[in-house]
C-alpha positions as CSV (number, residue, x, y, z in Angstrom):
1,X,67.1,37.5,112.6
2,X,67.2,40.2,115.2
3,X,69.9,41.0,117.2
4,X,70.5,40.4,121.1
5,X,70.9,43.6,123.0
6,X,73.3,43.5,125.7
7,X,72.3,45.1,128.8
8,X,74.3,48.2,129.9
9,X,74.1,49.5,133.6
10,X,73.6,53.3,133.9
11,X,74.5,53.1,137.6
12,X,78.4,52.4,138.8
13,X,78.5,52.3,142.4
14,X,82.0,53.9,142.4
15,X,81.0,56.7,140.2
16,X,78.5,57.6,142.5
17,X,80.4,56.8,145.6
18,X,83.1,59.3,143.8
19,X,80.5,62.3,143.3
20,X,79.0,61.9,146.4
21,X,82.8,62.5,147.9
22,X,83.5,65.5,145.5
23,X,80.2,67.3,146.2
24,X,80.7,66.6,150.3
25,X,83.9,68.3,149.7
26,X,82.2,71.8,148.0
27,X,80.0,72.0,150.2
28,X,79.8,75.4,152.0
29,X,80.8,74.6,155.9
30,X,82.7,77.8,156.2
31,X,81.5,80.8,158.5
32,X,82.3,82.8,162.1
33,X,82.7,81.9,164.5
34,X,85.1,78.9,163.3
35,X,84.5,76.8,166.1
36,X,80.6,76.8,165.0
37,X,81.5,75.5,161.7
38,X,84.3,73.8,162.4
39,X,82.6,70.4,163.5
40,X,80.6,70.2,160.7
41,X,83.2,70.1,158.2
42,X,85.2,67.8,160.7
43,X,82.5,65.2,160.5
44,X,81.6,65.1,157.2
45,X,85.2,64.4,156.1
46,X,85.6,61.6,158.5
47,X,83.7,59.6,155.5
48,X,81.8,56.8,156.4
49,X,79.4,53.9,154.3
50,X,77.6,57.1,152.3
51,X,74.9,54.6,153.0
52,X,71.9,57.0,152.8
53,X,72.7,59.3,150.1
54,X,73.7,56.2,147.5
55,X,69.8,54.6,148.1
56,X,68.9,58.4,147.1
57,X,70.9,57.9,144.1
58,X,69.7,53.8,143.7
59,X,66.4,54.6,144.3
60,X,66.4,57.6,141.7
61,X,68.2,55.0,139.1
62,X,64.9,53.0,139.1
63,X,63.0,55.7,137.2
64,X,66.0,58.1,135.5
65,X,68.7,57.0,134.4
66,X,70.3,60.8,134.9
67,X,70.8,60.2,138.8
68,X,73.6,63.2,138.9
69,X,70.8,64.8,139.2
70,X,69.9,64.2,142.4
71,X,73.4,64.3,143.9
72,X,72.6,67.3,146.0
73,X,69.3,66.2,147.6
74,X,71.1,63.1,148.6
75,X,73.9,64.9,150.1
76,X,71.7,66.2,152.2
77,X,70.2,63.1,153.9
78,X,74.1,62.7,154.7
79,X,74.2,66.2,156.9
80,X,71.3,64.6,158.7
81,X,72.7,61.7,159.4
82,X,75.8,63.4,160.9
83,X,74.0,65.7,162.8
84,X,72.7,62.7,164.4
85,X,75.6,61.4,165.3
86,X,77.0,64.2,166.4
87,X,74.5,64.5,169.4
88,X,74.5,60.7,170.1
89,X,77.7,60.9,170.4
90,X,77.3,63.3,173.0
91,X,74.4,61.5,174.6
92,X,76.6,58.6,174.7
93,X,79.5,59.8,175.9
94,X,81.6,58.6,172.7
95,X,85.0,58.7,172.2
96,X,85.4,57.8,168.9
97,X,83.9,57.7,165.7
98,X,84.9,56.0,162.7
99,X,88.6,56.0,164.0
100,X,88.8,59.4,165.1
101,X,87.8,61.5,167.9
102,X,84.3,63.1,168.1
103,X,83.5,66.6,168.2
104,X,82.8,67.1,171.4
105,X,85.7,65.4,172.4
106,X,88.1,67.0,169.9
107,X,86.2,70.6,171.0
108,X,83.8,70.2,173.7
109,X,80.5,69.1,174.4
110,X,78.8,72.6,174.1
111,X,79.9,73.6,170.3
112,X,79.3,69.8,169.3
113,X,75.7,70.2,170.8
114,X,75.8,73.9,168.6
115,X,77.2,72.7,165.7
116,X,74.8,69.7,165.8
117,X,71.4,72.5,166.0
118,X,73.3,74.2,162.4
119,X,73.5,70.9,160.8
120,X,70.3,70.7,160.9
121,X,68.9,74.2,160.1
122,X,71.3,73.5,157.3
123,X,69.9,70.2,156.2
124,X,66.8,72.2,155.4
125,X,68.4,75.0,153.8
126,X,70.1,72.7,151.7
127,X,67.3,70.5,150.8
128,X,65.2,73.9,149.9
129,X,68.3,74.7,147.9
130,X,68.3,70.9,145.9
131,X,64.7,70.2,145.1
132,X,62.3,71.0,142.5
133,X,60.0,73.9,143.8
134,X,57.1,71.3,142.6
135,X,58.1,68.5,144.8
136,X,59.8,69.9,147.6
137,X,56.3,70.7,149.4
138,X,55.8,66.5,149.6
139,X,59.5,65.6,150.7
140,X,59.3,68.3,153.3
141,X,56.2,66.4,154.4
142,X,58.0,63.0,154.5
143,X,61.4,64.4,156.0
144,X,59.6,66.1,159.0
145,X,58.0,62.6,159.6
146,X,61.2,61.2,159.3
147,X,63.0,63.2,161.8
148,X,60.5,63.3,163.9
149,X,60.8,59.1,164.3
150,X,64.4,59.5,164.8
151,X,64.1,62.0,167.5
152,X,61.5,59.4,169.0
153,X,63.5,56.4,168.1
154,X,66.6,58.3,170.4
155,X,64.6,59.1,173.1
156,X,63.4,55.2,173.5
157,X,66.9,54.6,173.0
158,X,67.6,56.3,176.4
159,X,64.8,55.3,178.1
160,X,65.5,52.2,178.0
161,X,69.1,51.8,179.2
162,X,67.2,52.9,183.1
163,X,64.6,50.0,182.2
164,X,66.6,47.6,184.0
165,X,63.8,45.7,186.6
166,X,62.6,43.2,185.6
167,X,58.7,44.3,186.6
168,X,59.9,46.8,183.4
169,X,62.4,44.8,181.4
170,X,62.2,46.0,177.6
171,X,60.5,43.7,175.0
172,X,62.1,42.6,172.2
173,X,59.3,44.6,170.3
174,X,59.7,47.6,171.6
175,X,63.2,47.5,171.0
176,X,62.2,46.8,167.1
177,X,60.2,49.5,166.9
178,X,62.9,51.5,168.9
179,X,65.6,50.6,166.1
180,X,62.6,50.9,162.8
181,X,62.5,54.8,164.3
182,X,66.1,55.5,165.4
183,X,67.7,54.1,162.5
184,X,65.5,52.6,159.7
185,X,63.1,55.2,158.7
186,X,65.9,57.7,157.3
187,X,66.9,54.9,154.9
188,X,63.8,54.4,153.9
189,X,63.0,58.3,153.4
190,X,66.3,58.1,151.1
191,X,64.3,55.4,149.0
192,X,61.6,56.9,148.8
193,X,63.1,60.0,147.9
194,X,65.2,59.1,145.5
195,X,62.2,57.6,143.8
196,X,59.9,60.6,144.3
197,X,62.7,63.0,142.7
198,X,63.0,60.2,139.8
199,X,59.6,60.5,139.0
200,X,58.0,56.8,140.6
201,X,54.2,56.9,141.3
202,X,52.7,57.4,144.8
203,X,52.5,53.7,145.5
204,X,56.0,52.7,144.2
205,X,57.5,55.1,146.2
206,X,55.7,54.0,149.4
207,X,57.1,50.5,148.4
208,X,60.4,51.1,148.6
209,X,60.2,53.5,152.0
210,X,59.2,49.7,153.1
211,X,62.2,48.0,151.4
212,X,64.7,50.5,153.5
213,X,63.0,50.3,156.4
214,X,63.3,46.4,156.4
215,X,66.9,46.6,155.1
216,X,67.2,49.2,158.2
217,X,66.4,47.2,160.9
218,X,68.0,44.3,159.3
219,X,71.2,46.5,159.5
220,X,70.7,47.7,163.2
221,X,70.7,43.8,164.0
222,X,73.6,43.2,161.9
223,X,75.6,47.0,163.8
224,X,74.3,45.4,167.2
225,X,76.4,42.3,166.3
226,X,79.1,43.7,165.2
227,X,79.3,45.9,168.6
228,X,80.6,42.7,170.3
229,X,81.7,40.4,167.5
230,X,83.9,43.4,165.4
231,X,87.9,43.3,164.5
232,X,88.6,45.9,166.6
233,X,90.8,46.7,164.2
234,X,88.3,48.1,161.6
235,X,85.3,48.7,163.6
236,X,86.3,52.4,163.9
237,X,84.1,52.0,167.4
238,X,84.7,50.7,170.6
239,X,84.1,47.0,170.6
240,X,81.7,46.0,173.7
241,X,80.6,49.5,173.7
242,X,77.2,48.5,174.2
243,X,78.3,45.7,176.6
244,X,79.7,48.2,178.8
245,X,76.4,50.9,178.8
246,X,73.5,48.3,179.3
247,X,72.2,48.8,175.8
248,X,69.5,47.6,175.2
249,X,70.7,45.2,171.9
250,X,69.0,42.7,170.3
251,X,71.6,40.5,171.5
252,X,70.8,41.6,175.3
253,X,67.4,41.4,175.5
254,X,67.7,37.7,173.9
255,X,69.7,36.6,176.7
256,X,67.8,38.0,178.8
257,X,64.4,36.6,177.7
258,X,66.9,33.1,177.2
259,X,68.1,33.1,180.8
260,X,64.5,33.7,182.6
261,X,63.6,30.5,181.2
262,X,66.1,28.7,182.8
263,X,66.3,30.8,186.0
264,X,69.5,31.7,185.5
265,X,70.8,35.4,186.5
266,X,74.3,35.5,185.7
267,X,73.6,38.5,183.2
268,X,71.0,40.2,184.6
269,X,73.9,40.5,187.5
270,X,76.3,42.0,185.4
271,X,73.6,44.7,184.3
272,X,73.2,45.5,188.4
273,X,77.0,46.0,189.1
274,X,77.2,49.7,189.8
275,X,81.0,48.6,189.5
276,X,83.2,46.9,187.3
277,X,86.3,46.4,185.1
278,X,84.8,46.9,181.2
279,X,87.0,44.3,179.9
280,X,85.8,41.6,182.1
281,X,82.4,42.5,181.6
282,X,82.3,42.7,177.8
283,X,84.3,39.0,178.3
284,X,81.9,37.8,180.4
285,X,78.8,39.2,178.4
286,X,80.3,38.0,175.1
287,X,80.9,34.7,176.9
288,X,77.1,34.1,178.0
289,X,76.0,35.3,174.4
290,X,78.3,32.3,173.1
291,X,76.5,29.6,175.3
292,X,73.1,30.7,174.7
293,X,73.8,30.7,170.5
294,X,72.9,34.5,170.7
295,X,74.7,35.7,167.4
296,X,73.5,33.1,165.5
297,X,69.7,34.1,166.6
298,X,70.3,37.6,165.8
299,X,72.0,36.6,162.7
300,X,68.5,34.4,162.2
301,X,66.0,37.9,162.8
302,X,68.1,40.1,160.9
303,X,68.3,37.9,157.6
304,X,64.5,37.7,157.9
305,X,64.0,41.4,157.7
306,X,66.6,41.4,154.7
307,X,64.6,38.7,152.9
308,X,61.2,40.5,153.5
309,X,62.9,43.6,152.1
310,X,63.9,42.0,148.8
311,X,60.6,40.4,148.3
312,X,59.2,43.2,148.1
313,X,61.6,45.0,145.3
314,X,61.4,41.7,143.6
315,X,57.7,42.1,143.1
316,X,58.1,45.7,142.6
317,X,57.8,47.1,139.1
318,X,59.7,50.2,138.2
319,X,60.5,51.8,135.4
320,X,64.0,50.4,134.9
321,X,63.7,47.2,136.3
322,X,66.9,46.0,135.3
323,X,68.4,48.6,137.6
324,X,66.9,46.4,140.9
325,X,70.0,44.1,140.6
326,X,72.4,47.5,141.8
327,X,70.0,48.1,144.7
328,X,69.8,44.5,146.0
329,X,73.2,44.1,145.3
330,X,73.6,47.3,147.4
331,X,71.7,46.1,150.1
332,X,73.2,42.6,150.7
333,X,76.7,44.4,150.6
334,X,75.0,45.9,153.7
335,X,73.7,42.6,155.1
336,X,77.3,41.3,154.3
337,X,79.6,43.9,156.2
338,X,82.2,43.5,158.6
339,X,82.6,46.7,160.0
C-alpha cells in the first residue's frame, strides 16, 4: 500500500509580500542633488498592492520553485510602475496618492517630472543589473513593447477627456483598448516575465502575458468602480476623482451610450458645465449611474474578462501545476478588493 503525499505549497504570499518590502527598502535611491532622489525613495515607501512584482514571483513559481530568485527583476517592474504614477499624477493634477501627498505636490511639479525621467533610466539599469545575461536580450524586447503601450495607453487617456462632442464621443472599445495599454499590458509583462526567468517555453509564457492582460483590464473596470463607489476612508484617492475630470470610465461612457437611447441629456450636461461645485456633481453623476444599473454592468464586463483570464491558466500546463491555485487565488483577491 503506498502512501498519500500531502501537497506542500512552495509559495506563501506573505513571505513574498515580506521580501519584496525588505528588498524595496535596500534599494539604492540615494544621490545629489537630494531633491532628485528624494521622490523616488518617497514613493516607493508609500507601499501599495506590490501587485506587479508578486505575478513576477507567481508567475516564476509555476516553473521554479526557488522564486527568491527573481526578487530583484520583480522589484523592478515596481520602479516602473511608480514612475508612472509619478507623472500621471502630475498629468492629473493629483493630490494624493495612497493617503499621502504626491511628489509634485510635496516638492513641485518640475523635480517630480525629473525624478520621474531617473525612475526610469533606473528601471533599466536595474533590470540590466537583475537578469541573466542569456535572457535579458528577450525581456528587454518585451519591456520596451510594454512601455511603449503604456506611454500609448496615457496619451489615449488624455485625448480622450477633450473628446466630449458627441460627432466624437469615445467608444466603449477604444476605451478597452485605452485601459489593455495604460494598465494591463505591464501585468501581463510581469507574467510573462516571471515565467521566462523561471524557465516556461515560448508559448506558455505568451499564455500567461494573456492571463494578466485579462486580469488587467478586469482590474481597471473594477479601479473605475471603485473611483465612485470607494470608502473614502481606505481608498487612499479622491473618491469621484474621475467624476470631477470627465474621465472617460467605463462607467461614463455606459451612461452615456444608456442615455442616447432614451434621449436623455442630464449627464452629457454635467460633462458641458465649464462650472460647478465637485460635490454636487460627483452626487449627481453617482446618482444617474444608480438609475441606469451602471455598477452592476461594469461589475458584469469586468467579471467576464476575469473569467476569460482563468480559463486560460486552467487549461494551461506548467511545470508545477499545483502552484496555479496561488496565482488564481491571487488574481481573484484582485477581482475582490475594496480599495
Amino acid at each position: 500500500m503506498s502512501k498519500q503525499t500531502t501537497f506542500i505549497p512552495t509559495f506563501s504570499l506573505q513571505e513574498a509580500q515580506k521580501a519584496l518590502e525588505n528588498n524595496i527598502k535596500n534599494l539604492n535611491t540615494e544621490g545629489k542633488p537630494t531633491d532628485l532622489y528624494a521622490p523616488i525613495e518617497y514613493i516607493m515607501s508609500l507601499g501599495g498592492k506590490r501587485m506587479r512584482p508578486l505575478l513576477v514571483l507567481l508567475g516564476y513559481s509555476l516553473y521554479d520553485n526557488e522564486w527568491k530568485n527573481a526578487v530583484a527583476s520583480a522589484i523592478v517592474t515596481e520602479v516602473f510602475h511608480n514612475f508612472t504614477l509619478l507623472h500621471d499624477d502630475i498629468m492629473d493634477n493629483a493630490p494624493i496618492r495612497r493617503g499621502q501627498p504626491t511628489a509634485h505636490e510635496k516638492w513641485d511639479e518640475s523635480t517630480a517630472l525629473l525624478s520621474g525621467d531617473l525612475m526610469l533610466i533606473k528601471t533599466y539599469q536595474w533590470f540590466q543589473e537583475a537578469v541573466p545575461s542569456d535572457k535579458f536580450p528577450l525581456i528587454l524586447e518585451l519591456f520596451n513593447k510594454c512601455a511603449i503601450g503604456v506611454c500609448e495607453g496615457q496619451q489615449f487617456d488624455m485625448e480622450f477627456e477633450k473628446r466630449n462632442n458627441v460627432e466624437n464621443e469615445v467608444q466603449i472599445e477604444e476605451y478597452l483598448e485605452m485601459i489593455k495599454l495604460k494598465t494591463a499590458v505591464l501585468l501581463g509583462f510581469s507574467l510573462e516575465l516571471g515565467a521566462i526567468l523561471g524557465g516556461a517555453k515560448p508559448f506558455e509564457a505568451q499564455q500567461l502575458r494573456e492571463v494578466g492582460i485579462l486580469a488587467g483590464i478586469g482590474f481597471q473596470l473594477h479601479d473605475d468602480i471603485l473611483d465612485v463607489y470607494a470608502d473614502p476612508k481606505t481608498f487612499g484617492k479622491r473618491v469621484g476623482g474621475d467624476i470631477t475630470e470627465n474621465k472617460k470610465t467605463y462607467l461614463m461612457l455606459t451612461a452615456l451610450q444608456k442615455e442616447k437611447e432614451t434621449g436623455n441629456n442630464e449627464l452629457q450636461n454635467w460633462i458641458n458645465k465649464q462650472e460647478f461645485n465637485e460635490v454636487e456633481k460627483v452626487n449627481a453623476i453617482t446618482q444617474i449611474y444608480n438609475n441606469l444599473n451602471i455598477r452592476q454592468l461594469t461589475e458584469q464586463k469586468m467579471n467576464e474578462y476575469f473569467e476569460k483570464s482563468y480559463q486560460i491558466l486552467e487549461n494551461l500546463s506548467v511545470k508545477h501545476d499545483n502552484q496555479k491555485q496561488f496565482l488564481k487565488q491571487f488574481l481573484m483577491q484582485i477581482q475582490e478588493r475594496q480599495k
